[in-house]
C-alpha positions in Angstrom: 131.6 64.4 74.6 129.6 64.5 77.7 128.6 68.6 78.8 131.0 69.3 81.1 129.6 71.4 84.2 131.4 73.1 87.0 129.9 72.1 90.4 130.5 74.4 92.9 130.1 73.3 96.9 129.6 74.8 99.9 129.3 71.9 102.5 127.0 73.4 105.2 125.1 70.1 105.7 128.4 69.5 107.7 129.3 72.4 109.3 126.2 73.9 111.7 127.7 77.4 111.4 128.6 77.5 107.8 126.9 80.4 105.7 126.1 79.7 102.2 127.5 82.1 99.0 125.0 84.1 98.5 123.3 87.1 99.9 120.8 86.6 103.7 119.2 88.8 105.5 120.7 90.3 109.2 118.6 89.0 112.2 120.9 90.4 114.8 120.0 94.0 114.4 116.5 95.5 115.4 115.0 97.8 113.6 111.6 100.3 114.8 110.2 101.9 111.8 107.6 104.6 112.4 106.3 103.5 108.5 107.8 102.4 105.5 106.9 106.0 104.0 109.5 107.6 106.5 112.2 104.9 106.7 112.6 104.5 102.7 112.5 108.1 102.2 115.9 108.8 104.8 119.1 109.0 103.2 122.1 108.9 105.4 124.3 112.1 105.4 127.1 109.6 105.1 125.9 108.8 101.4 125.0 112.3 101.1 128.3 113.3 101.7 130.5 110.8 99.5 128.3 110.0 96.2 128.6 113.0 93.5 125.3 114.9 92.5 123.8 113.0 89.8 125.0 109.7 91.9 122.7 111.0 95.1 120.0 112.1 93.0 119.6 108.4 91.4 120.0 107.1 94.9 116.5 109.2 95.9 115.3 108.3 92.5 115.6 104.9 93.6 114.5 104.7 96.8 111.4 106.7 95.4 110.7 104.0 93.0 111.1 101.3 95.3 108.3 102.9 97.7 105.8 102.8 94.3 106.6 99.3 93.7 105.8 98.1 96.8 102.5 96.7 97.1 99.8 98.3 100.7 100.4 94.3 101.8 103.9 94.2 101.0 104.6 97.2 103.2 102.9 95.8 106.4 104.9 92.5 105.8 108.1 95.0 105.5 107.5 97.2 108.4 107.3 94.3 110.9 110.9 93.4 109.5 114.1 94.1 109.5 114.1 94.2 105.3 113.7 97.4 104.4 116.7 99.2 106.6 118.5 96.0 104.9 117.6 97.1 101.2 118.7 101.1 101.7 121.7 99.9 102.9 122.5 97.6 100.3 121.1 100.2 98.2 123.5 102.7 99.0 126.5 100.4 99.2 126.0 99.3 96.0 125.4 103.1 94.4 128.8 104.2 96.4 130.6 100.7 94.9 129.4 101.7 91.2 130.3 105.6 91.6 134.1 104.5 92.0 134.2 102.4 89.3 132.7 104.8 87.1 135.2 107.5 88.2 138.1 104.7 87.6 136.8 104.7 83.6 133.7 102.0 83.4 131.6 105.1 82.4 129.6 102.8 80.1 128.4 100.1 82.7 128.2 102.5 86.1 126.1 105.3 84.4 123.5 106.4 87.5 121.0 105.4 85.5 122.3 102.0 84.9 122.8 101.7 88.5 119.7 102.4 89.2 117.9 99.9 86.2 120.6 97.0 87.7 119.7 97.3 91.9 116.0 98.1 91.6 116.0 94.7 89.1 117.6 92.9 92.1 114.9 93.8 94.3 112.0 93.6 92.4 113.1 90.3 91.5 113.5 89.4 95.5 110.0 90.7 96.1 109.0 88.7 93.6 110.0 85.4 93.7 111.5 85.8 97.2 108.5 87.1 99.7 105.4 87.0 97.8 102.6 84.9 97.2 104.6 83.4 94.0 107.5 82.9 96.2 109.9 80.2 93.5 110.2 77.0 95.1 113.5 74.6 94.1 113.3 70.9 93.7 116.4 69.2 95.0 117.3 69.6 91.4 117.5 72.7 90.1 118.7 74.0 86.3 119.4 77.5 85.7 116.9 79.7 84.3 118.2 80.9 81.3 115.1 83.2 79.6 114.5 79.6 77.1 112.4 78.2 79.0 109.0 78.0 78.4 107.2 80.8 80.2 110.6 82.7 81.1 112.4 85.3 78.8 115.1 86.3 81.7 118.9 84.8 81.8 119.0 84.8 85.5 122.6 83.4 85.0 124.1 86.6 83.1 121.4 88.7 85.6 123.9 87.6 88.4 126.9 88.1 86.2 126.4 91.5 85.0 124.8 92.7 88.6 128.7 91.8 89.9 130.8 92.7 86.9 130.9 96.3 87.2 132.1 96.8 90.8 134.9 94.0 90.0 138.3 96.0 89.2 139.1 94.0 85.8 142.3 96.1 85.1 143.6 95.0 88.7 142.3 91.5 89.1 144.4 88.5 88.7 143.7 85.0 87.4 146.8 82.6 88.2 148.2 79.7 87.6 147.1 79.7 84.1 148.9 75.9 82.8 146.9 74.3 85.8 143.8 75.6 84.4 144.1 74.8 81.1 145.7 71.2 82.5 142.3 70.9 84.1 140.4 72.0 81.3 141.7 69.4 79.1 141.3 66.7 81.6 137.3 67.7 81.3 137.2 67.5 77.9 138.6 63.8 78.2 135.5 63.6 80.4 137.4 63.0 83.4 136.6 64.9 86.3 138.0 67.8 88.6 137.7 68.8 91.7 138.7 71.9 93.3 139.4 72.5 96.9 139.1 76.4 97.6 139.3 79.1 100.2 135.4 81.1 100.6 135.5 84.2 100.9 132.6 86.0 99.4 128.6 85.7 98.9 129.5 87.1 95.6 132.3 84.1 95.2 130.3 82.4 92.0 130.4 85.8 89.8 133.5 85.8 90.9 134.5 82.5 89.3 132.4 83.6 86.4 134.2 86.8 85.6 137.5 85.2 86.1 137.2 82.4 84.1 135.6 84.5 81.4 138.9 86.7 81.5 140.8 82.8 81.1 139.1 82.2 78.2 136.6 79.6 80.1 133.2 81.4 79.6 130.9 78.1 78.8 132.3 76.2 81.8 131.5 79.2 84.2 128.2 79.1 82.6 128.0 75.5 83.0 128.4 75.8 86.8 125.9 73.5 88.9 126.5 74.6 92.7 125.0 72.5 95.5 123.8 74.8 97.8 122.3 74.9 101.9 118.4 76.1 102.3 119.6 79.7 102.9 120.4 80.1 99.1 117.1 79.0 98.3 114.8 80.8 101.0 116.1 84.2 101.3 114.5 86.6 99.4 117.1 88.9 97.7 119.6 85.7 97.1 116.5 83.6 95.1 117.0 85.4 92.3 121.1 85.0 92.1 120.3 81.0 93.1 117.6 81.2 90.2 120.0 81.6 87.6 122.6 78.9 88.9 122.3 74.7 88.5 121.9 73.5 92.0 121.6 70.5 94.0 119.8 71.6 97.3 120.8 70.3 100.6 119.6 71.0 104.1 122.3 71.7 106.9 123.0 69.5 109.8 121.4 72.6 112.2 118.3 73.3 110.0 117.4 69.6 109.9 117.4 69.4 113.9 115.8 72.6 114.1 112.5 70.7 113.5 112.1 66.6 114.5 108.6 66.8 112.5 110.5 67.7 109.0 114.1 65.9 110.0 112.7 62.7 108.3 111.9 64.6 104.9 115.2 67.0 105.1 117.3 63.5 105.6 115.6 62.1 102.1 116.1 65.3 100.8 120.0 65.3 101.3 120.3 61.6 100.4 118.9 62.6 96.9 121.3 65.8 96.6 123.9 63.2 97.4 123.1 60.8 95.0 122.5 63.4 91.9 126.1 64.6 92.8 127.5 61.0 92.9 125.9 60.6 89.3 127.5 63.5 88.1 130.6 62.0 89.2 129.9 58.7 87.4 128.8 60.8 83.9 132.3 62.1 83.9 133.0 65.7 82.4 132.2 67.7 86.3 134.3 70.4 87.5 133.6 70.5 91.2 134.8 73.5 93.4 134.2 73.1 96.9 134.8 75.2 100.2 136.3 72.4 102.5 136.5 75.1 105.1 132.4 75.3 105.3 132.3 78.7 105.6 134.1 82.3 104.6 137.0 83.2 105.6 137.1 85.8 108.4 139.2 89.1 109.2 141.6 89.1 112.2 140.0 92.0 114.2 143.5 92.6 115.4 145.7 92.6 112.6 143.1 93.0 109.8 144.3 90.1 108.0 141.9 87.8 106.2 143.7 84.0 106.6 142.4 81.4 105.3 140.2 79.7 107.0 141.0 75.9 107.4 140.1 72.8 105.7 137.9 70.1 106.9 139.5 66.5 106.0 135.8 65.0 106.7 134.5 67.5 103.6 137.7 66.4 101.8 137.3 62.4 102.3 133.5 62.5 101.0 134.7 63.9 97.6 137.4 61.4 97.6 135.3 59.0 98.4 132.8 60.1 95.7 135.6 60.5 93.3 137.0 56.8 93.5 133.5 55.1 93.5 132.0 56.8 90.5 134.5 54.7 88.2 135.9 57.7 86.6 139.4 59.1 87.1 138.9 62.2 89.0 141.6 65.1 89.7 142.0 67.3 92.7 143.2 70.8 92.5 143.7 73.8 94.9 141.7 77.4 94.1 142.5 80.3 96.0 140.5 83.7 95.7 140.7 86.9 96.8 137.4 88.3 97.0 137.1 89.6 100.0 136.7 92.7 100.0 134.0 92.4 96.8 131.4 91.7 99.3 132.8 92.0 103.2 131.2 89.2 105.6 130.7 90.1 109.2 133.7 89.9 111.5 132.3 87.5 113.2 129.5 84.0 112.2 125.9 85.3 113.4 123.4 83.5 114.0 119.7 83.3 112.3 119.2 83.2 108.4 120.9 86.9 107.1 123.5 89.3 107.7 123.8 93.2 106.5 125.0 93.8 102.8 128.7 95.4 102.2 129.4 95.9 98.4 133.3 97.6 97.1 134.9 98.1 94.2 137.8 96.1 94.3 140.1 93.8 92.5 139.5 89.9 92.8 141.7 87.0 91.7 141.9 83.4 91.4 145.2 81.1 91.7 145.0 77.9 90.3 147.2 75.4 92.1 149.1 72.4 91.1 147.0 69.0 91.1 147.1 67.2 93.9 148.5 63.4 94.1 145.0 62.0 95.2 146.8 58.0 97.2 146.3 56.3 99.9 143.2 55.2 102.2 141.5 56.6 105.5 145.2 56.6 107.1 146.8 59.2 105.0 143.6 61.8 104.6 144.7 63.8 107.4 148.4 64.4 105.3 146.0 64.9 102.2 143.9 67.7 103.8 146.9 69.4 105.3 148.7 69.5 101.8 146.0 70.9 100.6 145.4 73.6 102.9 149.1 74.8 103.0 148.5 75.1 99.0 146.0 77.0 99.2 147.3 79.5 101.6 150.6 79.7 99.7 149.0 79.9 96.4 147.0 82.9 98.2 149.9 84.1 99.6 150.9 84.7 95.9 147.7 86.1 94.7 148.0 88.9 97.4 151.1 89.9 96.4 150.5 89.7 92.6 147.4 92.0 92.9 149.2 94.5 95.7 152.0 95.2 93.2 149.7 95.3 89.9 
């Protein structure tokens, strides 16, 4: 039985303003640090003021240890940057995130000191392999680090997954649409494959699919995942480590390859390989695909404060089609909608540059698995196909609000 693998895709090759899943660094903010010493040291009197004792004291413990670990060099590189402000705040958000769930009983998992071990691993793996000398470079191909390779003894996969977990609600989340998966599921283990067309919502959206499929009873084919991913995922310094422990196929978007005609050539062969090991997947049979035909998160309505669903693209839609009809092997489509959100808040609003500011909450997420989708007709009918699939989607997360607003 061929391995089955679950291929996630966010298309930013096609959409100039799309943002990738994971984690980047803010460029639109301007920071003037004095020195690292001062800046590192400052705790805001708005954490001050909401984390308990022993939580604020293993903040400062923190951000002490974070000052020793950083290197004389490493300092100068930070304090011409706008990194450091970044990591207190994501610091702080993520302490705050962790204090409610241990109030709301995960005692075991959101102990201060545990918080502490998890967010200084995060970063310490970012300087690592994400601004130093040793900085990890991924092939177009790229297989999860699992600590069994030689050389390596860290499962950068269940890093990821266990960084997330505990500031995921499990008693309030939701997975629906339960017959669908396991009709999917079986359809993979025919060695068939299945793609999913789903609404983005957060950089956190893999561990989301992770945790949720662990809770369906689907933990190897969350572990399976193999994402194809833009160059943000793989060049930003605090998401390396996340991207590290995922299978990727590495593209370049359409804006970063005309950001420079002396590398366009190279980037170009670069994304007709990542097309080609995707197609191959195809043709091996046995891929679960879940792609963001939208190109990018969803946003909030700054009037409303609604989060819709952003819409689909038919072009991201057709290539999959396309993909799915050439590689010989009888390929499904399904709708995926999520609600996380709130996990991991974007900005209102698509910046520009290569990073945005950190927002981490303890909330519920959820997943809604919708009906499959009749996959007929040529270039004529793709528009009707995208539309269908978008009003799924949105009803399907229609239903996933509701269900996890009444839980």
């Amino acid at each position: 039985m061929t391995a089955i693998r679950f291929l996630v895709v966010v298309m930013t090759f096609l959409f100039p303003s799309a943002y990738a899943w994971v984690p980047s660094r803010m460029t639109t903010t301007s920071y003037r640090m004095a020195s690292v010493e001062e800046d590192i040291s400052t705790t805001t009197k708005t954490a001050e003021e909401t984390l308990l004792p022993e939580f604020a004291q293993a903040l400062e413990m923190a951000q002490t240890k974070l000052l020793q670990s950083i290197s004389p060099e490493m300092k100068t590189k930070l304090s011409s940057s706008s990194m450091l402000p970044l990591l207190q705040h994501f610091l702080q958000e993520y302490m705050t995130a962790s204090q409610k769930a241990f109030l709301d009983g995960q005692t075991e998992v959101c102990h201060p000191q545990q918080v502490v071990q998890r967010i200084l691993t995060a970063i310490q793996y970012g300087f690592q392999f994400g601004m130093g000398p040793n900085k990890y470079q991924f092939d177009v191909s790229h297989t999860a680090l699992r600590g069994t390779e030689e050389g390596n003894t860290v499962d950068y996969y269940a890093f990821g997954c266990d960084f997330f977990r505990p500031v995921m609600n499990l008693k309030k989340s939701q997975v629906l649409g339960k017959d669908n998966l396991q009709q999917a599921m079986e359809q993979l283990q025919r060695g068939e494959n299945v793609v999913l067309l789903a609404n983005h919502q957060s950089e956190a959206d893999p561990q989301v699919v992770s945790v949720c499929l662990e809770l369906a009873g689907y933990a190897q084919q969350a572990a399976d995942m193999v994402y194809v991913a833009g160059h943000k995922v793989t060049t930003d310094a605090l998401a390396i480590p996340f991207s590290m422990g995922r299978n990727l196929i590495c593209i370049h978007s359409k804006k970063h390859i005309n950001a420079d005609a002396e590398t366009k050539p190279l980037k170009q062969k670069q994304n007709l390989k990542a097309m080609s090991a995707m197609l191959k997947s195809f043709k091996e049979g046995g891929t679960l695909l879940w792609v963001a035909p939208s190109g990018g998160r969803d946003r909030r309505d700054t009037a409303t404060g609604a989060v819709p669903c952003a819409p689909f693209d038919s072009k991201t839609i057709d290539m999959f089609r396309l993909m799915g009809n050439k590689s010989g092997v009888p390929t499904h489509y399904y709708t995926l909608a999520m609600v996380s959100y709130d996990l991991c808040p974007p900005p209102d609003y698509v910046e520009a540059g290569t990073g945005e500011q950190r927002n981490v909450r303890y909330v519920p997420v959820g997943i809604h698995m919708g009906q499959e989708l009749e996959s007929v007709g040529g270039l004529e009918s793709r528009k009707d196909f995208c539309a269908h699939a978008y009003e799924q989607c949105v009803a399907d997360y229609e239903t996933l609000l509701q269900a996890m607003q009444e839980d």
